[in-house]
C-alpha positions as CSV (number, residue, x, y, z in Angstrom):
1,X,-30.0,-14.6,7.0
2,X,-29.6,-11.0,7.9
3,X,-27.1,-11.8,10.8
4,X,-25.1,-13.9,8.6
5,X,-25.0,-11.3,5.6
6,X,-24.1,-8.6,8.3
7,X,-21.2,-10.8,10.0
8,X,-19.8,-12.0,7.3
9,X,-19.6,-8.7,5.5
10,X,-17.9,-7.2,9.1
11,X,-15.4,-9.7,9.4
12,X,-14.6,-9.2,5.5
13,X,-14.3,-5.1,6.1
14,X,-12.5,-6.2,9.5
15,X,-10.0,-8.4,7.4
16,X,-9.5,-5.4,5.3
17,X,-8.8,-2.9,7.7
18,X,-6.1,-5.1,9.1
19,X,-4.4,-6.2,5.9
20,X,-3.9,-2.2,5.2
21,X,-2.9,-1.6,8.8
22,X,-0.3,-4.4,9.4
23,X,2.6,-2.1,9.2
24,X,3.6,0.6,7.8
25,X,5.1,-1.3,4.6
26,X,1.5,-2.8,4.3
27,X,-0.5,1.1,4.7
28,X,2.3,2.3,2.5
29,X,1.3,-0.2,-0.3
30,X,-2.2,0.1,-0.2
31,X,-1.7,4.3,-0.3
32,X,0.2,2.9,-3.6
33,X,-2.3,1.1,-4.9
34,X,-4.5,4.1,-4.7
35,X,-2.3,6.4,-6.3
36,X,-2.5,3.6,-9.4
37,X,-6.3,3.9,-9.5
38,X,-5.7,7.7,-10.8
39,X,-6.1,9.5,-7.6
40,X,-3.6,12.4,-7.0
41,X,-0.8,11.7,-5.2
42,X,-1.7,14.7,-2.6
43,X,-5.0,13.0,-2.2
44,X,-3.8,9.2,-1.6
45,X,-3.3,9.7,1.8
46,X,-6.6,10.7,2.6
47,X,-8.6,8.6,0.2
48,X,-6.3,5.9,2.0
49,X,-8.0,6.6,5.1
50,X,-11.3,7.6,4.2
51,X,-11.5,3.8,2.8
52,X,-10.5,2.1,6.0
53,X,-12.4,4.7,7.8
54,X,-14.9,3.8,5.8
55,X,-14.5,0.4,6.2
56,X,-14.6,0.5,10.1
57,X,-17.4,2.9,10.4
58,X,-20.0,0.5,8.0
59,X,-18.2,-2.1,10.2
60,X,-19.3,-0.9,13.5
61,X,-22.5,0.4,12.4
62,X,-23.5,-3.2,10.7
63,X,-23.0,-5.5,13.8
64,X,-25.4,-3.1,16.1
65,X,-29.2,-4.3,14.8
66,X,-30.6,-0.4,15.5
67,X,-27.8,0.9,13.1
68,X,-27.4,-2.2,11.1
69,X,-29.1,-0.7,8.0
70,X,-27.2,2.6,7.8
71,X,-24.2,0.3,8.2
72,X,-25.0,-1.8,5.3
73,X,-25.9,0.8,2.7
74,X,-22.5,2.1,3.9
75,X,-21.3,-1.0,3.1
76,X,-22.8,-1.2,-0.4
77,X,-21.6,2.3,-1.3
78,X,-18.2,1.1,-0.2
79,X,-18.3,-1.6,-2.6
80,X,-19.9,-0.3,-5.5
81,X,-17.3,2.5,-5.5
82,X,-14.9,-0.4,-5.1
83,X,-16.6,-2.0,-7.7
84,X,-16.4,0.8,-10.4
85,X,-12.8,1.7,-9.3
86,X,-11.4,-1.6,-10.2
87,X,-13.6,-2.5,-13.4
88,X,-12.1,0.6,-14.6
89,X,-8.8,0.0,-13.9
90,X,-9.1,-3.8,-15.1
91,X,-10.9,-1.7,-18.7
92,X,-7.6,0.5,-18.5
93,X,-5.5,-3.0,-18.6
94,X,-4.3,-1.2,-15.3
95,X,-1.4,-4.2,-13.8
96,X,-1.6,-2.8,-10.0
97,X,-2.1,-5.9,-7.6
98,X,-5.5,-6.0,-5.5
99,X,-4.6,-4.3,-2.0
100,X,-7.9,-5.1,-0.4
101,X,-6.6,-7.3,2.1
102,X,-3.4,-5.8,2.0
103,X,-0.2,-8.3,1.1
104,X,-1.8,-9.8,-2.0
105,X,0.5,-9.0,-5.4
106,X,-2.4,-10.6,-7.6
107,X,-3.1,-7.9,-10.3
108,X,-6.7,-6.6,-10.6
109,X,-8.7,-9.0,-12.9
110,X,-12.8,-9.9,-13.4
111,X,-12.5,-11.8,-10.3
112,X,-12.2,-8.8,-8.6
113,X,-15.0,-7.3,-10.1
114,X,-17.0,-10.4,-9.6
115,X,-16.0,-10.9,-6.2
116,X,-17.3,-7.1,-5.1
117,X,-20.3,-8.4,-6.7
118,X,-21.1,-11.1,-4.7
119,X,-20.5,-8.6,-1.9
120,X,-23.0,-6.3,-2.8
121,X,-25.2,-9.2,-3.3
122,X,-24.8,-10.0,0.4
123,X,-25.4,-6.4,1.4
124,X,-28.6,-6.1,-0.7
125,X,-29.4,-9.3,1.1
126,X,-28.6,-8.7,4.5
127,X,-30.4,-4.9,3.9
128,X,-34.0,-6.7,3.1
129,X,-33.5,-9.0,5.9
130,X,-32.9,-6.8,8.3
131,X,-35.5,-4.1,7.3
132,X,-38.1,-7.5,7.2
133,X,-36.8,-9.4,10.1
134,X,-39.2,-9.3,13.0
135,X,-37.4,-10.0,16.5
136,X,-34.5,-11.3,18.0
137,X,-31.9,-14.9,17.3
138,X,-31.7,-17.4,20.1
139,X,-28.3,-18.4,21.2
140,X,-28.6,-21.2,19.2
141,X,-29.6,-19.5,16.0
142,X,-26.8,-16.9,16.3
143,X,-23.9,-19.4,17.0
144,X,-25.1,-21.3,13.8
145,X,-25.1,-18.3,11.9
146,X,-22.2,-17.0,13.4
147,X,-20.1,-19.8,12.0
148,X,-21.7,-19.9,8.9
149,X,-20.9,-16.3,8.8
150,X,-17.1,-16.9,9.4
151,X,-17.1,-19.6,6.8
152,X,-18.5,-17.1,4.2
153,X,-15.9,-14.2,5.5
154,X,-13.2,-16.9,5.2
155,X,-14.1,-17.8,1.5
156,X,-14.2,-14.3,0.7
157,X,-10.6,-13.6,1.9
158,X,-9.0,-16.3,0.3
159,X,-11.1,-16.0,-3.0
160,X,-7.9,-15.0,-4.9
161,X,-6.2,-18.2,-3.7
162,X,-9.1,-20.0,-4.1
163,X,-9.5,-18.9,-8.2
164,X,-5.8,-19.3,-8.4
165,X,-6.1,-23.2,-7.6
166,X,-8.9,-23.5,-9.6
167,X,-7.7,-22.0,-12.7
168,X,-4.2,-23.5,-12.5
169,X,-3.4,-24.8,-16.1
């Protein structure tokens, strides 16, 4: 369970990291989409990096099983900062679109809020399985979780198209 919540959570921030860093068009955006959360425009730039930096570090540190707690709480402080930031601009009736993954135009909603959630959820998971797990996975155990971990990581991404087909009127 821990290897899956620690995966899946990596290849999420991963997904992240590269939907910012596409191009320039796509870093420019997201540096945007900060500004719209109330941060300073002289300060954009390096909250902007300080996210994807953050992002990569919890990243790293998560898929190493000696670091793999410091990674996580990284991880969950990411996302409950995340978390707070966007219920407040979604309070605010704030109409900037969710840059997490970069291209998206979907305006901040619940979903958002909801889907940080969940997130945290898996980090709080993966955090007591990892502190309680007692040894290693075999190769077997880790290639099942491995793609169960993709799966999840997948889901996550495309939750704003996923919501989107299921709310369609």
């Amino acid at each position: 369970m821990s290897f899956i919540c620690r995966l899946s959570l990596a290849l999420v921030f991963l997904a992240a990291v590269a939907g910012k860093l596409r191009g320039r068009g796509d870093l420019a955006r997201f540096r945007a989409a900060v500004g719209e959360f109330g941060v300073a425009p002289r300060w954009s730039s390096a909250v902007s990096g300080a996210v994807i930096a953050g992002e990569l570090v919890s990243t790293s540190l998560m898929l190493i099983d000696a670091t793999a707690p410091v990674g996580l709480g990284l991880a969950a402080m990411l996302l409950a900062a995340f978390t707070g930031a966007i219920g407040s601009a979604v309070r605010r009736g704030a109409t900037t679109s969710c840059r997490c993954f970069g291209a998206s135009d979907q305006p901040l909603g619940v979903r958002h809020v909801v889907r940080n959630v969940i997130l945290l959820s898996v980090a709080a998971a993966g955090m007591a399985g990892t502190l309680l797990a007692s040894g290693g996975l075999d190769v077997t155990a880790m290639l099942l979780s491995g793609f169960v971990a993709v799966v999840l990581a997948t889901l996550v991404i495309a939750y704003d198209d996923l919501v989107a087909l299921i709310l369609v009127r």
